[in-house]
PyMOL Python script that loads the backbone (N, CA, C, O; Angstrom):
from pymol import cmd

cmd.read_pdbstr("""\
ATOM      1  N   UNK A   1      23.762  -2.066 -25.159  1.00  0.00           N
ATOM      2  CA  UNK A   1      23.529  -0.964 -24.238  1.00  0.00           C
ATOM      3  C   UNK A   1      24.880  -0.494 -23.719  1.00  0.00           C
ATOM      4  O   UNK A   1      25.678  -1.357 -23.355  1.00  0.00           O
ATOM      5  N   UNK A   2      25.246   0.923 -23.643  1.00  0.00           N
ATOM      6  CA  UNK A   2      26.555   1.340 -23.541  1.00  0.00           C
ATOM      7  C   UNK A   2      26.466   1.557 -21.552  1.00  0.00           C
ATOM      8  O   UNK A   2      25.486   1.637 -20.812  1.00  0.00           O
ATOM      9  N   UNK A   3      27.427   1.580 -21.360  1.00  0.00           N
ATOM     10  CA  UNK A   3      27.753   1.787 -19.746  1.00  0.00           C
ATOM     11  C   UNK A   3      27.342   3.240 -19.235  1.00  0.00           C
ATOM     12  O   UNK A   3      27.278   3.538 -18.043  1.00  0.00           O
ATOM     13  N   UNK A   4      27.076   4.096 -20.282  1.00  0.00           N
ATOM     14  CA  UNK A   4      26.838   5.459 -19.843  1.00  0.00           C
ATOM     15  C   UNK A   4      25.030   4.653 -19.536  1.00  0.00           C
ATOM     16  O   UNK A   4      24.668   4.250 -18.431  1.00  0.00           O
ATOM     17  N   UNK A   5      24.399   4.612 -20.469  1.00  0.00           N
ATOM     18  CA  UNK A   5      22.780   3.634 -20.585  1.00  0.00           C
ATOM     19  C   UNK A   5      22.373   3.157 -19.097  1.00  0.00           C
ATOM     20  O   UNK A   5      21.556   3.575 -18.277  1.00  0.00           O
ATOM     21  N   UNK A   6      23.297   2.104 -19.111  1.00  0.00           N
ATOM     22  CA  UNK A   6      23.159   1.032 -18.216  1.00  0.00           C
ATOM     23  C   UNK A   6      23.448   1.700 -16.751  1.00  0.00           C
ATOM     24  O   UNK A   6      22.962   1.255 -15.712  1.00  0.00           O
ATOM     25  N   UNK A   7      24.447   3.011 -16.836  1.00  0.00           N
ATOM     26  CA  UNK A   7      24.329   3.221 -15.236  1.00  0.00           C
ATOM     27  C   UNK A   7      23.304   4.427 -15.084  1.00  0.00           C
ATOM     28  O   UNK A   7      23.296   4.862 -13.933  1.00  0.00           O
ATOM     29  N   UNK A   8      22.554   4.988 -15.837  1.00  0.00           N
ATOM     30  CA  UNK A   8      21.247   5.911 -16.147  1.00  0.00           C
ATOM     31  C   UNK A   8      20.017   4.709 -15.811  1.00  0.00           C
ATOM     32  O   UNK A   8      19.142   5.035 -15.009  1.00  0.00           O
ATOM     33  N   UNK A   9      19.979   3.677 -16.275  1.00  0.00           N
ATOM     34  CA  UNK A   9      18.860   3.373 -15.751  1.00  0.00           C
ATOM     35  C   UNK A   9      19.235   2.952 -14.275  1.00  0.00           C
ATOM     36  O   UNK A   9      18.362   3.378 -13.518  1.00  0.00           O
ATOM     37  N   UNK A  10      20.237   2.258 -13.590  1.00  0.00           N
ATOM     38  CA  UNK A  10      20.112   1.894 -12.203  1.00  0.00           C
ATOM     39  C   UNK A  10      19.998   3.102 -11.661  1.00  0.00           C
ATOM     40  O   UNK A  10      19.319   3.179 -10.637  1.00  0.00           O
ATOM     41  N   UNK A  11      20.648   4.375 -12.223  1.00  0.00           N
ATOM     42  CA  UNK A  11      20.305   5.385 -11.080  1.00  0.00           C
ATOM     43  C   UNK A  11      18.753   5.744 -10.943  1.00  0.00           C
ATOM     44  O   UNK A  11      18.124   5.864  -9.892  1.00  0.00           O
ATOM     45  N   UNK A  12      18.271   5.891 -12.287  1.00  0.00           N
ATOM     46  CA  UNK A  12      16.321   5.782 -12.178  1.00  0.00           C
ATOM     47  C   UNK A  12      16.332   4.847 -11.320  1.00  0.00           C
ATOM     48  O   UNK A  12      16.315   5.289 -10.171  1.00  0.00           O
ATOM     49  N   UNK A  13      16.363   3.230 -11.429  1.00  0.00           N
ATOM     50  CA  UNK A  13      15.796   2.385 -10.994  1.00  0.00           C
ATOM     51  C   UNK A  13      16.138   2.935  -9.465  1.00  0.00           C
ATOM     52  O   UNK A  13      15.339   3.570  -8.777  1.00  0.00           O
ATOM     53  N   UNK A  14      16.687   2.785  -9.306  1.00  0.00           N
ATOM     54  CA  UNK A  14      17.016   3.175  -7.584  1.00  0.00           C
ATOM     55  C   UNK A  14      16.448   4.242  -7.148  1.00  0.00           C
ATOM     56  O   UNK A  14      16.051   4.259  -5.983  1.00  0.00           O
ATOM     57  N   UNK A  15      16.294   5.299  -7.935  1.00  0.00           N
ATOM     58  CA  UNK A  15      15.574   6.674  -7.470  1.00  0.00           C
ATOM     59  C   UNK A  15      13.803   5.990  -7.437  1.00  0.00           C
ATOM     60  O   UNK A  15      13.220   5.891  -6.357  1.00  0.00           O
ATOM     61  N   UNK A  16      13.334   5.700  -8.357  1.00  0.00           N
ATOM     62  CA  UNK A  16      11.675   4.734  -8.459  1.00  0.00           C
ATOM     63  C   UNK A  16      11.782   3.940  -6.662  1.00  0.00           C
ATOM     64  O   UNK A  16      10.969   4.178  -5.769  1.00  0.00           O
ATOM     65  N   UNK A  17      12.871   3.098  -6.546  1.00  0.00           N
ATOM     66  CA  UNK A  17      12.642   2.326  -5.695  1.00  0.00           C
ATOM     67  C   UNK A  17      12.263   2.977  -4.162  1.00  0.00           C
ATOM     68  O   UNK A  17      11.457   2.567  -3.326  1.00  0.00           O
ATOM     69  N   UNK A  18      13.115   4.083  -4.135  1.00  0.00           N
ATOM     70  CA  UNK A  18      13.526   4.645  -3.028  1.00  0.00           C
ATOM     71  C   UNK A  18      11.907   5.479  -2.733  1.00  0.00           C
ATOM     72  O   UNK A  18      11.316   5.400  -1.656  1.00  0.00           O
ATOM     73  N   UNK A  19      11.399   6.249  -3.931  1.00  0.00           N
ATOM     74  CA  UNK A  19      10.277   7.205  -4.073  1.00  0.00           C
ATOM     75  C   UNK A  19       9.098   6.192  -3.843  1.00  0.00           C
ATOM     76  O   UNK A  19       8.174   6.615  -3.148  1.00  0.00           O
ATOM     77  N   UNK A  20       9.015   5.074  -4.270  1.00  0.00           N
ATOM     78  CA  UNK A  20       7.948   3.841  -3.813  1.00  0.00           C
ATOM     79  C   UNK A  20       7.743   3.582  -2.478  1.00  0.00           C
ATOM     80  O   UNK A  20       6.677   3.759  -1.888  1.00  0.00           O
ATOM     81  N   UNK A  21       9.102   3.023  -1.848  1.00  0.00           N
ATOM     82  CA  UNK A  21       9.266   3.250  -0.548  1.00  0.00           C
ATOM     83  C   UNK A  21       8.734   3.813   0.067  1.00  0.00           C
ATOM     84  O   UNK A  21       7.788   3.249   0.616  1.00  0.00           O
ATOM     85  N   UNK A  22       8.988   5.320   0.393  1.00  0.00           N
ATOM     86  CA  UNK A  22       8.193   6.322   0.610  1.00  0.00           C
ATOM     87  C   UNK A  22       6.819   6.492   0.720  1.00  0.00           C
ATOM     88  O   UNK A  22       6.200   6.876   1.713  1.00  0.00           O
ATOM     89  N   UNK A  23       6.248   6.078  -0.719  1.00  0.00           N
ATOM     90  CA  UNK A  23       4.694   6.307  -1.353  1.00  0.00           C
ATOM     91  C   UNK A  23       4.101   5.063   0.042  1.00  0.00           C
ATOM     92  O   UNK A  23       3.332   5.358   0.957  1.00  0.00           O
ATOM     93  N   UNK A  24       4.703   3.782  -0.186  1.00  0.00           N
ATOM     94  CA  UNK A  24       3.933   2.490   0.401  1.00  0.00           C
ATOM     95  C   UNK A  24       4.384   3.361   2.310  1.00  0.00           C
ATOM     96  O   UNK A  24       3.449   3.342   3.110  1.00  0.00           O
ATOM     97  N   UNK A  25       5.056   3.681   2.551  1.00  0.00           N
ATOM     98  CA  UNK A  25       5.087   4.177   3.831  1.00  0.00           C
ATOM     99  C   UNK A  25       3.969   4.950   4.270  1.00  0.00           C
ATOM    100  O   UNK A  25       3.104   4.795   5.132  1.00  0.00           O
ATOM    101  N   UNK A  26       4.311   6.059   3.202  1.00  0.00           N
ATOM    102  CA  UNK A  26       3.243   7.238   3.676  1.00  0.00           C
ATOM    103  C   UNK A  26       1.493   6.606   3.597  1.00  0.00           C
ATOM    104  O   UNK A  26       0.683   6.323   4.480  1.00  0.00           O
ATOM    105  N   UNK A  27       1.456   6.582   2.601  1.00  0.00           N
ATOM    106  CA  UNK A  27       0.029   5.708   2.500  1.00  0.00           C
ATOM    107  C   UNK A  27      -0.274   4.399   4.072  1.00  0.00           C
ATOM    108  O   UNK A  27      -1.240   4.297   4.829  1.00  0.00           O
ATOM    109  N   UNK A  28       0.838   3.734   4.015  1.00  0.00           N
ATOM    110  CA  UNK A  28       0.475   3.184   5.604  1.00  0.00           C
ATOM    111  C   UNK A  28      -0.116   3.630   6.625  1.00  0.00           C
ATOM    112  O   UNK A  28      -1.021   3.148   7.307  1.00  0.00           O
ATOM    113  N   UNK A  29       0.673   4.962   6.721  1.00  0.00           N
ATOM    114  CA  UNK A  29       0.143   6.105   8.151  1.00  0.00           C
ATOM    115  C   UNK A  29      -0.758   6.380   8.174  1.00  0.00           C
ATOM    116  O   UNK A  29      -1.556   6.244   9.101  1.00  0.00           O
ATOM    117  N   UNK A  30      -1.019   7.157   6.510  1.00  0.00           N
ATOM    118  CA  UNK A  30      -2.299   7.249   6.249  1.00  0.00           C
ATOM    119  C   UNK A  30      -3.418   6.536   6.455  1.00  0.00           C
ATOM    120  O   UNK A  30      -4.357   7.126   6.990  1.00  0.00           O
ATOM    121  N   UNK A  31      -3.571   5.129   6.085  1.00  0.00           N
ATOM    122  CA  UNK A  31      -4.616   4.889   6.345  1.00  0.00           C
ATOM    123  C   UNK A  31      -4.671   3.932   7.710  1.00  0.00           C
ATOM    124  O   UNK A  31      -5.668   3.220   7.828  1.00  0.00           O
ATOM    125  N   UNK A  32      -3.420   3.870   8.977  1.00  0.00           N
ATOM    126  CA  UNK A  32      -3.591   3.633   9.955  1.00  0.00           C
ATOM    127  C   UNK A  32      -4.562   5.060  10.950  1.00  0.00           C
ATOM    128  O   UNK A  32      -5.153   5.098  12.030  1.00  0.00           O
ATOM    129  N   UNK A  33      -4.282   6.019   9.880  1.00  0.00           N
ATOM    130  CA  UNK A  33      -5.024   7.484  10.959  1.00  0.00           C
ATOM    131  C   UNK A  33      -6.457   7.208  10.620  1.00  0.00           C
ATOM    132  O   UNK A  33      -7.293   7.089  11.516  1.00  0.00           O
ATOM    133  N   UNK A  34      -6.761   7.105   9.364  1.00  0.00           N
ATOM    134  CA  UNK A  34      -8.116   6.962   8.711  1.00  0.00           C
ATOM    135  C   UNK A  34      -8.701   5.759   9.810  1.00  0.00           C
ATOM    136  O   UNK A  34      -9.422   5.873  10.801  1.00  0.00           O
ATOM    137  N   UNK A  35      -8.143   4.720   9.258  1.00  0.00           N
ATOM    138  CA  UNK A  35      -9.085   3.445  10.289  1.00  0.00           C
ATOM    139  C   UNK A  35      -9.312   3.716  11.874  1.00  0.00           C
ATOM    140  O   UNK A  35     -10.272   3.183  12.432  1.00  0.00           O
ATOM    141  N   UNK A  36      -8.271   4.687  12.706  1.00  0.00           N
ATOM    142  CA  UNK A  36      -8.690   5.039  13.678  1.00  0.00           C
ATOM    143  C   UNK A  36      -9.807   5.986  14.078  1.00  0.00           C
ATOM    144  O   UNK A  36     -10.586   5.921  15.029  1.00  0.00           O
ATOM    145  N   UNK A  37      -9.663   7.066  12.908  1.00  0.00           N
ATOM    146  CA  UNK A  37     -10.724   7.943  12.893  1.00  0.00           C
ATOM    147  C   UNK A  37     -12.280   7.335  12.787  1.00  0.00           C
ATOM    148  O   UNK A  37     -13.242   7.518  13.533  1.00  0.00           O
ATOM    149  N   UNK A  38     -12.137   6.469  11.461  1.00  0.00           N
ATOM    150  CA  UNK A  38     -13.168   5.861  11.270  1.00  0.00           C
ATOM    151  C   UNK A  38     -13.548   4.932  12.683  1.00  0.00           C
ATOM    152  O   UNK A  38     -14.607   5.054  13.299  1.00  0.00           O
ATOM    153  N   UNK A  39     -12.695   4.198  12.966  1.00  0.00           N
ATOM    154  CA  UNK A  39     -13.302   3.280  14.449  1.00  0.00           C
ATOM    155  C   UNK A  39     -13.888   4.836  15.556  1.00  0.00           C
ATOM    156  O   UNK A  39     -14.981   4.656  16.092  1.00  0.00           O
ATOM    157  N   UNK A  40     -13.512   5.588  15.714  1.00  0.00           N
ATOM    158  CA  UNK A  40     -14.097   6.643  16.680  1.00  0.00           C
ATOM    159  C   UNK A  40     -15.169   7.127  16.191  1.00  0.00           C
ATOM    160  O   UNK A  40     -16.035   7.161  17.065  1.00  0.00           O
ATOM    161  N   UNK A  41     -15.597   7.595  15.013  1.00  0.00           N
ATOM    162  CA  UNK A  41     -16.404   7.799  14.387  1.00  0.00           C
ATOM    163  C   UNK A  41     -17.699   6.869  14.784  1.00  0.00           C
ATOM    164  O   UNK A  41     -18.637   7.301  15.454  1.00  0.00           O
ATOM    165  N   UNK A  42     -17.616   5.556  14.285  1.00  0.00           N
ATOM    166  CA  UNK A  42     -18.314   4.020  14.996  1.00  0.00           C
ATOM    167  C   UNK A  42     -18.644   4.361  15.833  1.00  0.00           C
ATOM    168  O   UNK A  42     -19.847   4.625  15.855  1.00  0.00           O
ATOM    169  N   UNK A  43     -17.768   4.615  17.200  1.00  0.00           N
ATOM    170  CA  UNK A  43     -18.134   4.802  18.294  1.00  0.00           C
ATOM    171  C   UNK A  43     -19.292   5.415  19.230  1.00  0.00           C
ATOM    172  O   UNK A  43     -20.046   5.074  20.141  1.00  0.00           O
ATOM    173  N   UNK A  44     -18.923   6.670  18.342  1.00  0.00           N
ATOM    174  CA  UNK A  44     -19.328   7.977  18.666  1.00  0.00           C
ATOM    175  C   UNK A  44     -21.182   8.222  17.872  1.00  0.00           C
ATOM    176  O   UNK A  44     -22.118   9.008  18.023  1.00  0.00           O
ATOM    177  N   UNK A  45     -20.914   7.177  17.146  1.00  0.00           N
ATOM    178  CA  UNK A  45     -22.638   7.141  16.311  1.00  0.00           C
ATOM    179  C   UNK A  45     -23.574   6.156  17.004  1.00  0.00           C
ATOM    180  O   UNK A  45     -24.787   6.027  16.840  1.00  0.00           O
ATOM    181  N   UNK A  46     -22.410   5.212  18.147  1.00  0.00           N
ATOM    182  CA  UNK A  46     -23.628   4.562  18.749  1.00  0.00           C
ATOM    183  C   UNK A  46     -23.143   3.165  18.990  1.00  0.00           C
ATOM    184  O   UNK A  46     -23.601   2.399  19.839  1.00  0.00           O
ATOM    185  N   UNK A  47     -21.818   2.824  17.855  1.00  0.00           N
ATOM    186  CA  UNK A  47     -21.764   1.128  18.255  1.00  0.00           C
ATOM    187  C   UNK A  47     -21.104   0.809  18.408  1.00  0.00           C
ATOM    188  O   UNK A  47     -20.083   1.264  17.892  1.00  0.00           O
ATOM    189  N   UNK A  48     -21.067  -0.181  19.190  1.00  0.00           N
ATOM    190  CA  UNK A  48     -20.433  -0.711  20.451  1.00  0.00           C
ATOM    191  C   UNK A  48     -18.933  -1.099  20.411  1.00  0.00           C
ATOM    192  O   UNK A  48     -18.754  -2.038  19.636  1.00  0.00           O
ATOM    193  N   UNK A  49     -17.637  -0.595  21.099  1.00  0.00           N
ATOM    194  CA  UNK A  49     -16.404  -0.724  20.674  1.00  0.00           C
ATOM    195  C   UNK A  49     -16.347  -2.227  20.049  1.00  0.00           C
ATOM    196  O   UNK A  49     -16.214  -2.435  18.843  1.00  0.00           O
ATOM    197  N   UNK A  50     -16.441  -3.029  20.826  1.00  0.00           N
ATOM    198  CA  UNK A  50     -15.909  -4.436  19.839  1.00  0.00           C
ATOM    199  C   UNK A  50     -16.206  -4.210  18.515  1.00  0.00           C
ATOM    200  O   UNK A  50     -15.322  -4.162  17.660  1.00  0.00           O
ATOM    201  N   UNK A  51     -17.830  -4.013  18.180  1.00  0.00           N
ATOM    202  CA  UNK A  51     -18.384  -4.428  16.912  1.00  0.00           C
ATOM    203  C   UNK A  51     -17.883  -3.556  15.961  1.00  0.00           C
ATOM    204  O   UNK A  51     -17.998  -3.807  14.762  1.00  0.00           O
ATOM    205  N   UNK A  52     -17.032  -1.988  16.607  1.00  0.00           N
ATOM    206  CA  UNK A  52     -16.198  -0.560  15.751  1.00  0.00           C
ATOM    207  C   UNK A  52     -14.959  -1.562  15.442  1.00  0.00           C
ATOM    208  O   UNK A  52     -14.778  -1.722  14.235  1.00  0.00           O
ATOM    209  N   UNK A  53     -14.063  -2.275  16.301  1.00  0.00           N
ATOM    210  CA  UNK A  53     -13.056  -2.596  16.051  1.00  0.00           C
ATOM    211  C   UNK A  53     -13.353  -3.891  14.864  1.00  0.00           C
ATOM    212  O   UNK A  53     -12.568  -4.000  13.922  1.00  0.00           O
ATOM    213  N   UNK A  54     -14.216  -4.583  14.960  1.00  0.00           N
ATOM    214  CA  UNK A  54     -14.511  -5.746  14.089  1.00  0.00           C
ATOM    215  C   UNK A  54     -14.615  -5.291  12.450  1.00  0.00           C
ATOM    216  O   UNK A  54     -14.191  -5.890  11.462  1.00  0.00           O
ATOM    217  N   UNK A  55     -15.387  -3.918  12.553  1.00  0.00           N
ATOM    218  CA  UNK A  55     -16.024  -3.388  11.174  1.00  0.00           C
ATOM    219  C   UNK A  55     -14.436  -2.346  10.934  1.00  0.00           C
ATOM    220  O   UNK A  55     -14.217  -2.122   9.744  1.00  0.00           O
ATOM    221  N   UNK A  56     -13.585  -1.852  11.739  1.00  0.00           N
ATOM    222  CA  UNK A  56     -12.524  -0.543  11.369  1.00  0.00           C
ATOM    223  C   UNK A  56     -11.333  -2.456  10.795  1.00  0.00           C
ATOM    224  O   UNK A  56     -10.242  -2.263  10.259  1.00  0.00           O
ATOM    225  N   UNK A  57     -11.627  -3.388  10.943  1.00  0.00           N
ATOM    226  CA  UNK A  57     -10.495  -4.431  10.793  1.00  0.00           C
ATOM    227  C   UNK A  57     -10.762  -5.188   9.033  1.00  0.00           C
ATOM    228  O   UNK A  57     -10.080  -5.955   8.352  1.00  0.00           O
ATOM    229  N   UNK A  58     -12.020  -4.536   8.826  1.00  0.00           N
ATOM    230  CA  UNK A  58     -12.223  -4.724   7.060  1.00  0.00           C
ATOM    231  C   UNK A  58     -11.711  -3.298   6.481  1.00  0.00           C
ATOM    232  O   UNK A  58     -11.880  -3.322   5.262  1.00  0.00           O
ATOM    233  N   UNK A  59     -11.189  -2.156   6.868  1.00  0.00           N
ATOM    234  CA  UNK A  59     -11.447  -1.103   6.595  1.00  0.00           C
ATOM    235  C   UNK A  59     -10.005  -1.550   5.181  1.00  0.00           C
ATOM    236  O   UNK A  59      -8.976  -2.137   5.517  1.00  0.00           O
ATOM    237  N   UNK A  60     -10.255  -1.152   3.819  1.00  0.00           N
ATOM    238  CA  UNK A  60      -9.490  -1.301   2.774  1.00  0.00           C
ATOM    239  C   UNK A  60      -7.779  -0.828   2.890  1.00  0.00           C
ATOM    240  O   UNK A  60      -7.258   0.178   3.371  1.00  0.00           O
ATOM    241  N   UNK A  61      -7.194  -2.056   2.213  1.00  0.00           N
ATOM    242  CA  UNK A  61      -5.223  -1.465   2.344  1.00  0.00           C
ATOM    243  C   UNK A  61      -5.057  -1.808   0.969  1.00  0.00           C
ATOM    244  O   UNK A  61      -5.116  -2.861   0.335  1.00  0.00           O
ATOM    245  N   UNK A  62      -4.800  -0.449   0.656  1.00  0.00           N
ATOM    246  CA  UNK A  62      -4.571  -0.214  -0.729  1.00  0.00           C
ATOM    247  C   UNK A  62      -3.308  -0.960  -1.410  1.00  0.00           C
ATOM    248  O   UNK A  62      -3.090  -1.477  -2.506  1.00  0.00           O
ATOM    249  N   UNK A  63      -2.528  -0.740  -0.118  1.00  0.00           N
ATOM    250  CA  UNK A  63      -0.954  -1.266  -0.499  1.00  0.00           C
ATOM    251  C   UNK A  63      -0.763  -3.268  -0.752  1.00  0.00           C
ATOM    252  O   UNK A  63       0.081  -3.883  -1.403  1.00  0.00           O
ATOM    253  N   UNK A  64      -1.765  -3.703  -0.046  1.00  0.00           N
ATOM    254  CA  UNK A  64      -1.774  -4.837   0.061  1.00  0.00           C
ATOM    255  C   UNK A  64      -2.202  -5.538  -1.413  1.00  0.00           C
ATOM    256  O   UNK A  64      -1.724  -6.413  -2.136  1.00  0.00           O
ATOM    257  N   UNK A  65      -3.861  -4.284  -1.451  1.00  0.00           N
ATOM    258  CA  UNK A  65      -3.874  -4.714  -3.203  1.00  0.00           C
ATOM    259  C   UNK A  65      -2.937  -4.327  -4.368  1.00  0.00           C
ATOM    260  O   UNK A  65      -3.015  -4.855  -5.477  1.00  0.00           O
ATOM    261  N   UNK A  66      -2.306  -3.648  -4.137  1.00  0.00           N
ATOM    262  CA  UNK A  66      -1.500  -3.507  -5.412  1.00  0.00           C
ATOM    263  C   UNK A  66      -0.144  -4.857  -5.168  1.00  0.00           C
ATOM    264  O   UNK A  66       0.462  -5.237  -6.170  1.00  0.00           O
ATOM    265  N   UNK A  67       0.071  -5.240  -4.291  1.00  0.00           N
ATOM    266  CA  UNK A  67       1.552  -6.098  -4.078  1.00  0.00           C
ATOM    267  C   UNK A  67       0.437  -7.348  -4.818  1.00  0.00           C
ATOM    268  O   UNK A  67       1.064  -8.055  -5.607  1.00  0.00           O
ATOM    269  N   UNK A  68      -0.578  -7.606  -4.739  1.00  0.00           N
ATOM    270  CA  UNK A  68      -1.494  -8.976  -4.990  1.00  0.00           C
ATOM    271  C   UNK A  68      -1.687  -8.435  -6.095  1.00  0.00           C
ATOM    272  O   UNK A  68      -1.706  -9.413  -6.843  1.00  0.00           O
ATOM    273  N   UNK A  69      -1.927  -7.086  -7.047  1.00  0.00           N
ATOM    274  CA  UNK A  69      -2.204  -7.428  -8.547  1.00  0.00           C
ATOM    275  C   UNK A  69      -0.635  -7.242  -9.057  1.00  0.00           C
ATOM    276  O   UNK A  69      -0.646  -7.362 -10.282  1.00  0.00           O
ATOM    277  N   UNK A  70       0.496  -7.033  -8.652  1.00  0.00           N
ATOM    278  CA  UNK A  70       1.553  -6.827  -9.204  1.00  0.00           C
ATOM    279  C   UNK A  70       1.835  -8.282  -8.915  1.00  0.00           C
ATOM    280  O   UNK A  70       1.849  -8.887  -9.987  1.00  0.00           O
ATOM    281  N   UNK A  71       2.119  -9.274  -7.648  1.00  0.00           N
ATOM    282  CA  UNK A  71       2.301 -10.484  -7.847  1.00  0.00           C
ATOM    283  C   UNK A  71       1.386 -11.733  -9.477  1.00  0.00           C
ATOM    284  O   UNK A  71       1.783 -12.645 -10.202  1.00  0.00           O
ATOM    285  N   UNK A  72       0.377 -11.134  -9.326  1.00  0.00           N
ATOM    286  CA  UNK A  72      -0.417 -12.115  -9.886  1.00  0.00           C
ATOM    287  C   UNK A  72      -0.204 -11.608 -11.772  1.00  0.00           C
ATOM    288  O   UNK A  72      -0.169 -12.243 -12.826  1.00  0.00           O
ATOM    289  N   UNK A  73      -0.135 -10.602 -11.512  1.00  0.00           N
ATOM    290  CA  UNK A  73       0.615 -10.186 -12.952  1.00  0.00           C
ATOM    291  C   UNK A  73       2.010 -10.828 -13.631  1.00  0.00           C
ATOM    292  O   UNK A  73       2.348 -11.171 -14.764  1.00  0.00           O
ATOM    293  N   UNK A  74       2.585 -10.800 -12.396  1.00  0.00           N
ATOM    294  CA  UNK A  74       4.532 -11.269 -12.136  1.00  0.00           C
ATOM    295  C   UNK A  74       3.956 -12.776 -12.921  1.00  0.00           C
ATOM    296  O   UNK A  74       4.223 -12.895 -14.117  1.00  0.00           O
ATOM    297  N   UNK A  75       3.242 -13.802 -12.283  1.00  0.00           N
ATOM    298  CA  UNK A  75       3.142 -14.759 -12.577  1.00  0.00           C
ATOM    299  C   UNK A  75       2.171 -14.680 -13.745  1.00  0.00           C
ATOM    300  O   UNK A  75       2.480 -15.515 -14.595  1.00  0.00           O
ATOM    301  N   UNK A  76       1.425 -14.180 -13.977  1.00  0.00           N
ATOM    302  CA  UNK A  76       0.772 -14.491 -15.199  1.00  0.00           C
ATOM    303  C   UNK A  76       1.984 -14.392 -16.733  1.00  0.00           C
ATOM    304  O   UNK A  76       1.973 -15.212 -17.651  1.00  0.00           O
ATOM    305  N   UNK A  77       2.852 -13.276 -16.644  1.00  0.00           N
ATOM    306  CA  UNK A  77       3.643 -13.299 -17.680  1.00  0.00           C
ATOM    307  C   UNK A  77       4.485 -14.093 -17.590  1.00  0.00           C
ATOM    308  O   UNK A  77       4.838 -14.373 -18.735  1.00  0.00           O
ATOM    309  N   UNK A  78       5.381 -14.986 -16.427  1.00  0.00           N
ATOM    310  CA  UNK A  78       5.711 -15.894 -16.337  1.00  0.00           C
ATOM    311  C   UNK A  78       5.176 -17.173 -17.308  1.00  0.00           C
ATOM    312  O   UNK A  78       5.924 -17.859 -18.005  1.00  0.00           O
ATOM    313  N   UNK A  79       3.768 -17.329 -17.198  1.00  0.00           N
ATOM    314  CA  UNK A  79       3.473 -18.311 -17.744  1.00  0.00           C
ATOM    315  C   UNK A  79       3.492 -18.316 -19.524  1.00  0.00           C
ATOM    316  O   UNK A  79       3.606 -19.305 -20.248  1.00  0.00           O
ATOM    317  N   UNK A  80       3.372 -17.156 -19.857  1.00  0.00           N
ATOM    318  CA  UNK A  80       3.430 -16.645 -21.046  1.00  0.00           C
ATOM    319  C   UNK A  80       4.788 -17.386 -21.958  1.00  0.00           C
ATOM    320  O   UNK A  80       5.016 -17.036 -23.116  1.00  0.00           O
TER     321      UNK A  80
END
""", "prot")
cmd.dss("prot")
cmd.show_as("cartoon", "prot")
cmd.util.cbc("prot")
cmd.orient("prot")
């Protein structure tokens, strides 16, 4: 791999990293607004704040599953 190669991919790699960043951020906010909406929503249909906050505290994190199928992947080819 020539040095022109090799410094083309770190600049991708670093541009991916930086744009991921981002993605796992934004998606955070996102679905910190969603789970609030959704807990008011709860609320507002009738049930009772604790039992909104209990049910908005399963509410899905997307980001969490992808770090758990990218870990479990990491190690599966490991074993390979």
């Amino acid at each position: 791999m020539g040095a022109k190669a090799l410094i083309s991919s770190a600049l991708y790699g670093s541009k991916i990293a930086f744009q991921s960043l981002g993605l796992v951020t934004q998606t955070t906010m996102k679905r910190r607004k969603a789970k609030a909406t959704f807990k008011k929503t709860l609320i507002q249909q009738g049930v009772s704040p604790e039992a909104a906050t209990e049910i908005a505290k399963e509410f899905p994190n997307p980001v969490s599953e992808i770090f758990s199928i990218m870990k479990s992947s990491a190690f599966s080819q490991q074993k390979d």
